[in-house]
C-alpha positions as CSV (number, residue, x, y, z in Angstrom):
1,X,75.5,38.4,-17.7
2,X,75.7,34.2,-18.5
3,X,75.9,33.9,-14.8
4,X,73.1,35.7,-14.4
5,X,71.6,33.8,-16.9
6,X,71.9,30.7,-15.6
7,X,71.1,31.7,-12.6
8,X,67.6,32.6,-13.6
9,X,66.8,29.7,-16.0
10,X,67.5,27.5,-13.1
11,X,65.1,29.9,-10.8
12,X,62.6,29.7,-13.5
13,X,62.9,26.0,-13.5
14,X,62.3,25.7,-9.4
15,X,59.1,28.0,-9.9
16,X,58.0,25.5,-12.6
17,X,58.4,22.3,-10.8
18,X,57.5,24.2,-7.8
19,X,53.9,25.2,-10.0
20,X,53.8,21.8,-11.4
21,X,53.5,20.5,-7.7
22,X,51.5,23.0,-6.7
23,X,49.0,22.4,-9.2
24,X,49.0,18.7,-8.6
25,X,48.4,18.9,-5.4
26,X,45.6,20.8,-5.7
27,X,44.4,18.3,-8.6
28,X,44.8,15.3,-5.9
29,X,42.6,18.1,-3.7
30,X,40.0,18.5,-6.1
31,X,39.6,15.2,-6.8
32,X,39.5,13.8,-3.2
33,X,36.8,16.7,-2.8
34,X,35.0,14.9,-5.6
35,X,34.8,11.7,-4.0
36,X,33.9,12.6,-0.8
37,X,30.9,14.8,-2.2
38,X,30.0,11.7,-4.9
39,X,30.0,9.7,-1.4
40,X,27.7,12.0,0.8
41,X,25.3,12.1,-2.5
42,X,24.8,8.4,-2.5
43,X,24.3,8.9,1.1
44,X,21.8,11.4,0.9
45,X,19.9,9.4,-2.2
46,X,19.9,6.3,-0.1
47,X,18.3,8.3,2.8
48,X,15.8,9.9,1.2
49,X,15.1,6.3,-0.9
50,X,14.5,5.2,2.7
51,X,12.4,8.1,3.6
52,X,10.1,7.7,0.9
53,X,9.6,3.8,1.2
54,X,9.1,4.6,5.1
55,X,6.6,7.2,3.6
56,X,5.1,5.2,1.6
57,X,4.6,2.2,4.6
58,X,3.0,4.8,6.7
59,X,0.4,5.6,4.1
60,X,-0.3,1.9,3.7
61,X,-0.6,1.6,7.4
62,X,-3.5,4.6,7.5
63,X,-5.4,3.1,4.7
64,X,-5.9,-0.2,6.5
65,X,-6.1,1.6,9.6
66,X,-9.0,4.1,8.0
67,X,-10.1,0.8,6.7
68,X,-11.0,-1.2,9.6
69,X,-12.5,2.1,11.3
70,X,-15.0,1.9,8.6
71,X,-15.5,-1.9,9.2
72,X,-15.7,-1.5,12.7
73,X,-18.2,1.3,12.5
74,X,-20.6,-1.0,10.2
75,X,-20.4,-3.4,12.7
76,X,-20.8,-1.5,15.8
77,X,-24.8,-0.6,15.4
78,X,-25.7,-4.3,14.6
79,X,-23.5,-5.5,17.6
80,X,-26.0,-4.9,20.7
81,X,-29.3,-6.9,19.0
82,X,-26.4,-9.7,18.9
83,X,-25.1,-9.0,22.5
84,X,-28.6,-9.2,23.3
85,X,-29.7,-12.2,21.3
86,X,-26.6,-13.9,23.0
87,X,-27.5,-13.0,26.1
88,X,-31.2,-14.4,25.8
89,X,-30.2,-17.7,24.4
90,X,-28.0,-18.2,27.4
91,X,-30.5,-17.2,29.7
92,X,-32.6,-20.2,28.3
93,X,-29.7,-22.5,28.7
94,X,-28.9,-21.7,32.3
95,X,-32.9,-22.4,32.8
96,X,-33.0,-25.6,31.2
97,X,-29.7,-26.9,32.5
98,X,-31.1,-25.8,36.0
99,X,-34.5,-27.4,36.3
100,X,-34.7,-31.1,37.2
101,X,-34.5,-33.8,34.8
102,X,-37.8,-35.5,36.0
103,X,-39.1,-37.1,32.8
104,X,-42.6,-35.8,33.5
105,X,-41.4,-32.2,34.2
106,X,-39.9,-32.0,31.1
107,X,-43.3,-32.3,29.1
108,X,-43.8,-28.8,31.5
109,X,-40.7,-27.8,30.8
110,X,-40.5,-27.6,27.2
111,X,-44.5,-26.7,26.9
112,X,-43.8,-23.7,29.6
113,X,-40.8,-22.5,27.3
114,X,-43.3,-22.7,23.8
């Protein structure tokens, strides 16, 4: 019966350092599991930190771009009375840098133009 005895206390005290291991390891496990999770958090925050700052560029980027639309627009009906007004005063150039430079056809010139 002592044998026996013996024989079982030191059985019991395998399975307890044998549980003791057991557990530890899956304590180490755990808390490797941990990390790696606390690491693809960050990872995920700093992606979605960058999504939202890219966000918030492309919203920036419409309201200029909306913005010089408008600009554009206000400028676009007052732009052919210029065209034309450009176009007229460079007419008048080209005629008086083409006619002669005869003093007395000047006086013409210049009272033809008025």
């Amino acid at each position: 019966v002592t044998a026996e005895r013996a024989v079982l206390a030191e059985e019991l005290a395998e399975a307890k350092l044998t549980a003791e291991g057991a557990r530890m390891e899956q304590v180490a496990a755990e808390e490797q599991r941990q990390d790696e999770l606390r690491k693809e958090l960050s990872e995920c925050l700093q992606r979605e930190a960058l999504g939202q700052a890219l966000l918030q560029r492309l919203r920036q980027l419409r309201n200029d771009a909306e913005t010089q639309r408008r600009h554009r627009d206000e400028l676009l009906p007052t732009a052919p009375a210029k065209v034309d007004a450009a176009c007229q005063s460079s007419v008048a150039e080209e005629k008086l840098a083409s006619e002669p430079s005869d003093p007395s056809s000047q006086g013409q010139t210049v009272s033809g133009l008025e």
